[in-house]
N, C-alpha and C positions, 0 to 999 in steps of 0.2 A: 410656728417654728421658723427663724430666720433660716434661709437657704440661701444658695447659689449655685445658677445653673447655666448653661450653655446650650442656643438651638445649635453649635459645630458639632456637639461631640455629648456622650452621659459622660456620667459618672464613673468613673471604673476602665472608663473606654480608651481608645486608642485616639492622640492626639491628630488629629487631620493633617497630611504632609502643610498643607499653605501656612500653617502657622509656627514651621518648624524652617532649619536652615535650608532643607531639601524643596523648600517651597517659595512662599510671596515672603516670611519672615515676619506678616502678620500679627497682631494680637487676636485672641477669639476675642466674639460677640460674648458676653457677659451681664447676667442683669439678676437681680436679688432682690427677695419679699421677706415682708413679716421681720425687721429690725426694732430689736425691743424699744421702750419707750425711752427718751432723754436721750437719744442717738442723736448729737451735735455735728458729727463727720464722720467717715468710714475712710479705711485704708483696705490696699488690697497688694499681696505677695502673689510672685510668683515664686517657688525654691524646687531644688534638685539637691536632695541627699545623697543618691547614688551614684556620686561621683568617684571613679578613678583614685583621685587626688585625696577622697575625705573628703570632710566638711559638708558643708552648705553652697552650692551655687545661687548664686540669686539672680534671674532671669526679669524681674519686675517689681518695683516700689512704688506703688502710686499711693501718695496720700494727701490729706487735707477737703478729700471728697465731700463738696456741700451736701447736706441732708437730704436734698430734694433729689438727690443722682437716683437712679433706682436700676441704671445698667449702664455698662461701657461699652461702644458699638463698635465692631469689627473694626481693627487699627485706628483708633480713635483714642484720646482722652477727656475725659468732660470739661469743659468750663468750670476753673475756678479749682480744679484737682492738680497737683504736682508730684515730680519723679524726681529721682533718688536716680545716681549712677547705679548700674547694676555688675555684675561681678566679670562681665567684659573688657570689664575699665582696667582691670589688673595685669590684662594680655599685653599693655600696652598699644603699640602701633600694632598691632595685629586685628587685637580687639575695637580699637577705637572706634571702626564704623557702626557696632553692634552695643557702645557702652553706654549709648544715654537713651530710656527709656524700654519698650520693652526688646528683652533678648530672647533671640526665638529657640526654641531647642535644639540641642547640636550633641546628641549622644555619640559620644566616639567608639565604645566598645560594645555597649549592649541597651538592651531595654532599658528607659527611666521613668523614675514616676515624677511627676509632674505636678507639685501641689499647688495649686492658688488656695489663698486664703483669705478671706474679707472681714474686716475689722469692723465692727458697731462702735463707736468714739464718744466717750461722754464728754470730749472739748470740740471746738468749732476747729482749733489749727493743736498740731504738735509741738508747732516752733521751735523747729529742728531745721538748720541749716541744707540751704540744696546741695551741699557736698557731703550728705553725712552718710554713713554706712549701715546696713543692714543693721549691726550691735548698736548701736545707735539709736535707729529708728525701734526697733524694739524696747529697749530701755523707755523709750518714752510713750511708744505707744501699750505698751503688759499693760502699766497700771491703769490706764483709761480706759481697757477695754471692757464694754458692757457685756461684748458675746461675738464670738466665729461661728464662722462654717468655710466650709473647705470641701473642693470640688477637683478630682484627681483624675489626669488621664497619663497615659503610656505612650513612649513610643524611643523606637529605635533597634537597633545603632542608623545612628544617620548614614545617607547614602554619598556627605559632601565627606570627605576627608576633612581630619583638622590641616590649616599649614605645618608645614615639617620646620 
């Protein structure tokens, strides 16, 4: 069965401050088994539903993941994987220092859930542009995918205020 799992935190759990605003702003450690057969490249989301505002936040887009990845080390990206602006980029000059790569958790009002989710890729690349968007990158990557899994944790309201 493909998984994804993290030595920071389980499943279901509460997101460790370091990897949220209230901390380093880190990525966790992250590593995956058991990707069915003809997996040419893996992608991996971060997203936040429970936004305020609606929508989707999108906190992380890594794709293009060679076959041989089989985890992403604590604030790291692998070799030969590539990011997508994430939905910081929207804030403007506000967002800017937090919008290219991963965005760390920043719940303003209450608890959020925290989905990563890891793409199995029956292509080597997306070949989707480094400016492209979440609707986007989906688009291209639904039909290729062989199989997810998704690894959820909690946490908040953050302790940094948003800027006013």
């Amino acid at each position: 069965m493909f998984t994804l799992e993290s030595s920071a935190f389980k499943n279901g759990a509460i997101l460790p401050k370091k990897y949220t605003i209230d901390g380093e702003k880190l990525s966790p450690p992250l590593k995956w088994d058991d990707a069915p057969g003809g997996t040419k490249s893996f992608a991996l989301t971060v997203t936040d539903s429970d936004t305020p505002m609606g929508g989707i936040f999108v906190h992380w887009i890594l794709y293009d993941i060679p076959p041989s990845v089989k985890e992403v080390g604590e604030g790291t990206v692998p070799a030969g994987a590539k990011q997508l602006p994430n939905s910081y980029a929207a804030f403007g000059e506000m967002g800017a220092p937090l919008a290219s790569g991963y965005g760390p958790a920043w719940p303003p009002d209450k608890s959020h859930r925290y989905v990563f989710t890891l793409y199995a890729l029956r292509v080597e690349s997306l070949g989707i542009t480094a400016v492209a968007d979440y609707n986007t990158f989906r688009d291209a990557a639904l039909p290729e995918t062989l199989a997810t899994t998704t690894l959820i944790a909690d946490y908040g309201p953050a302790e940094t205020p948003m800027p006013g």
